[in-house]
C-alpha angles and dihedrals in degrees: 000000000000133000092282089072108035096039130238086272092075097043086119084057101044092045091050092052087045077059100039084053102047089042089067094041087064099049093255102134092167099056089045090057093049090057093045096064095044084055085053091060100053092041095059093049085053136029105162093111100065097029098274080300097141094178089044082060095043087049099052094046096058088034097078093034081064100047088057102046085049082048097056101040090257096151092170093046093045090054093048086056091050089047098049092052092055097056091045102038098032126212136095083227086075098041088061090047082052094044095047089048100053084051091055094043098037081050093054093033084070100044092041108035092089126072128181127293109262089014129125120260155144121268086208092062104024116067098178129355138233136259110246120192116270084057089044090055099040080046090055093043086059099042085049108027124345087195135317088297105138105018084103091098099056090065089045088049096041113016123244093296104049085039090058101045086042096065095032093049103023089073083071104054096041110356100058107037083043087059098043093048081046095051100029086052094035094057085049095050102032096179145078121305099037122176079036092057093056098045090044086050098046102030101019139257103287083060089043089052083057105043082060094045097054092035092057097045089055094046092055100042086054089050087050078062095062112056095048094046090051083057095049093056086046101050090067078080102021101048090184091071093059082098149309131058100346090039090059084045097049088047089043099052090039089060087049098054093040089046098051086052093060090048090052081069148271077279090066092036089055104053089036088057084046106054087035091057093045088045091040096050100044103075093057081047095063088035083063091041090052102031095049093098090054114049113118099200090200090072092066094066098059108129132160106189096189092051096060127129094205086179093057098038095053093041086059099047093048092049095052100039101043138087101062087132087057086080088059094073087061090053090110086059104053125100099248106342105197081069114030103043102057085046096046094042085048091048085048090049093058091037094057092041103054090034086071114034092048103060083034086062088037086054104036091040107051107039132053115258125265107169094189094059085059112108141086113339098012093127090070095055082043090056093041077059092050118034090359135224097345095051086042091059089043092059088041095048083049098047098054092043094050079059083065107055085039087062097043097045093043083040086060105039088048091043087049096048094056083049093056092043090056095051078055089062083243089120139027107288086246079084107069096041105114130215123247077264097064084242124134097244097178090048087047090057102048092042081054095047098054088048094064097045090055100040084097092074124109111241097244090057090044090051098043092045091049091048092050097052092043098056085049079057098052098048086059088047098050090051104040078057091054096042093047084049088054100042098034116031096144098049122128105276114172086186113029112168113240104252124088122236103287084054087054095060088041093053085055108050097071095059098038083061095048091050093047091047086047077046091061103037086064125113119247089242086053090048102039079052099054094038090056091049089049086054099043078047081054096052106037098058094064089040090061086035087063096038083056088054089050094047093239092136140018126260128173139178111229100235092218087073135098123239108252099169102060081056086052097053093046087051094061098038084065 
């Protein structure tokens, strides 16, 4: 309806239903209300417009309150206008056609209201946008890699050859079957909470409890890692932040900055990953560019096989080529995941990889070797060598800022996780409120939170614990895929890998082996730790399990999700 057909005459009436619409559309019920009534009042002196039919102008004007606050996810405003209609146009006639249209609207409301990371649209009919796949990639690259930082000490523990292969050769044994299973159970299980949804769906909810408790834990006690190592590469030139009062402040305002990015939104946490990585690759591009004349390829193939610190080395290698499953917690949030996610998770592949072995050849190959000097931060002294103080600040400003897109994507994929496990009804239902931004705030804090009790860790015993839960985690992982392949071998899969049961046994053995040998190279303190924080994930599951039967805290099932558990008990039952 426009002026043309109510007549210049009824513009007052037409304006204050243009206010009465946008008011809802902006959650103000009240204001709404107010012009309403105003609209009522023009439209009683005069009726022409919609042939001397009163209830036909009350109608259309609540009607499209109503549509916007449907629009916009307004339940409450959505039930005053149907209220309202029914009072005014009478009729419980007209209350079921409401009622049957709210259904329809709220429904499509839920499986519309998203649009593609990067794309146009509409802030009225678009609450939170969707992760396309340059971000996603950029976003897979953090939660993995973030750049070759902290491969030094493989070629400190190992020696150039055994650094080299290890990087080249250790992608098939963990990287690559990590990503399949990824892609192939993401695809399956497109929505929040990932890696929880799948165990929960093949072993039950109490195992699944404890795949995202472990999983967490391991996520924020990786993310503790970040804001003390972006210090260190910074008190070279602020000597105050080597340690004591500005040094906690510095951690703790860090957290905060990085934190509220990841609460502006996975939009800000997408561009930010993909200006990071850029920044963060150049400068090992120019240091090949500069360094090629001078590469000696026989130093690559230096090896002393009876001076190897196998702990150290597979503990680095682990560290740097793991956490490809972590991506599968934001699969709710991805622009048509059965695409997007197997190719982003491919392009990341090749990016990490790369991102590692060539400045390992750049570094290995141009300077004599020194194994001792070998350890965190030694590419900026190599690029000092090589294009001198300018290339050196570039690495180190790239270092510490890569610190920074490694926290916000394992912050998100840590804060979405506990979203997904809350729609399951695995969590208080705070989990799973969102912020205007379409970001888990409750699970932002907590994830925060953890960060900052942790941060007093050293970064040997951070990196061993991490690496302890998550192999607890992976072994879950590895059998609720065959499981699911067993029980299940006819299942929608968007993305199936391409091996029969028996293949997919096969895919998971190397890296089970490899858990179980990373198992055994860790301390009795780091295992003691870990042990204890598998136990507190046992016992707290069946203690919010019987808070949710007292009705101390919400939960509640998101109706948009499928029912997992009824599949699980059938699965048993067979």
């Amino acid at each position: 309806m426009g002026l043309v057909e109510i007549g210049v005459d009824h513009w007052v009436w037409w304006r204050s239903a243009c206010v009465g619409h946008w008011a809802c559309v902006r959650g103000e019920i009240g204001g709404a209300l107010v012009v309403w009534r105003c609209v009522i009042g023009v439209a009683w002196r005069d009726r022409c417009s919609f042939g001397g039919d009163r209830r036909a102008c009350v109608a259309r004007s609540v009607e499209l309150w109503w549509r916007s606050a449907c629009v916009r996810g307004e339940i409450g405003g959505a039930l005053v206008a149907m209220a309202l209609c029914d009072r005014r146009c009478g009729g419980m006639k007209q209350k079921n056609s409401f009622t049957k249209q709210i259904s329809a609207q709220m429904m499509e409301h839920n499986t519309s209201e998203y649009v593609a990371f990067g794309e146009g649209s509409s802030p009225d009919l678009v609450k939170f946008q969707k992760v396309s796949i340059i971000p996603l990639v950029f976003l897979i690259f953090y939660e993995v890699s973030g750049g070759p930082f902290g491969v030094e000490d493989s070629v400190k523990a190992g020696g150039p050859l055994l650094a080299l292969l290890g990087f080249l050769l250790f992608p098939f044994i963990w990287s690559i079957p990590e990503a399949l299973i990824t892609a192939e159970m993401s695809t399956m299980f497109p929505e929040n909470g990932g890696y929880v949804v799948w165990v929960t769906s093949a072993l039950g909810p109490f195992w699944g409890f404890q795949q995202g408790w472990m999983k967490w834990l391991s996520g924020v006690i990786d993310n503790a890692l970040y804001p003390v190592l972006f210090l260190d590469y910074l008190k070279s030139a602020i000597p105050a932040l080597g340690g004591g009062i500005p040094r906690i402040i510095a951690v703790l305002a860090l957290t905060v900055i990085l934190t509220y990015m990841n609460y502006r939104g996975l939009t800000i946490v997408g561009w930010v990953a993909i200006l990071l990585g850029v920044f963060s690759l150049l400068p090992f591009l120019f240091m090949g560019v500069v360094a090629f004349p001078d590469l000696k390829p026989s130093r690559w193939l230096v090896v002393d096989l009876g001076n190897v610190d196998w702990g150290l080395y597979l503990n680095t290698l682990f560290w740097n080529l793991n956490y490809w499953d972590s991506i599968s917690t934001l699969a709710g949030e991805v622009d048509n995941p059965s695409e997007t996610l197997p190719k982003a998770l491919f392009y990341a592949l090749l990016l990490v990889v790369s991102g590692y072995f060539l400045p390992l050849l750049i570094g290995t190959g141009a300077i004599p070797l020194h194994r001792e000097l070998w350890s965190d931060g030694y590419f900026s002294d190599i690029a000092k060598v090589l294009g001198g103080l300018w290339l050196r600040s570039w690495v180190q400003a790239a270092s510490a800022l890569s610190n920074m897109g490694m926290f916000v994507a394992e912050m998100s994929s840590d804060s979405f996780q506990l979203l997904g496990m809350a729609e399951r009804e695995m969590l208080p239902s705070v989990f799973s409120k969102r912020s205007r931004y379409g970001t888990p705030l409750t699970g932002i804090l907590f994830s925060a939170s953890g960060v900052i009790l942790l941060s007093w860790l050293s970064f040997q015993e951070i990196v061993a614990a991490e690496n302890f839960l998550y192999c607890f985690g992976m072994i879950m992982e590895f059998i609720a895929f065959v499981k699911l392949r067993m029980k299940y071998p006819a299942a929608s899969r968007p993305y199936k890998i391409p091996v029969g049961t028996c293949g997919a046994i096969l895919i998971c053995i190397p890296p089970t082996l490899l858990i179980f040998v990373v198992l055994a190279l860790a301390s009795l303190k780091v295992m003691a730790i870990s042990l204890l924080a598998v136990m507190i994930g046992m016992v707290m599951q069946p203690c919010l399990q019987y808070t949710k039967r007292k009705r101390w805290f919400r939960f509640s099932m998101s109706s948009d999700l499928p029912d997992i558990l009824n599949a699980h008990h059938q699965c048993n039952e067979e």
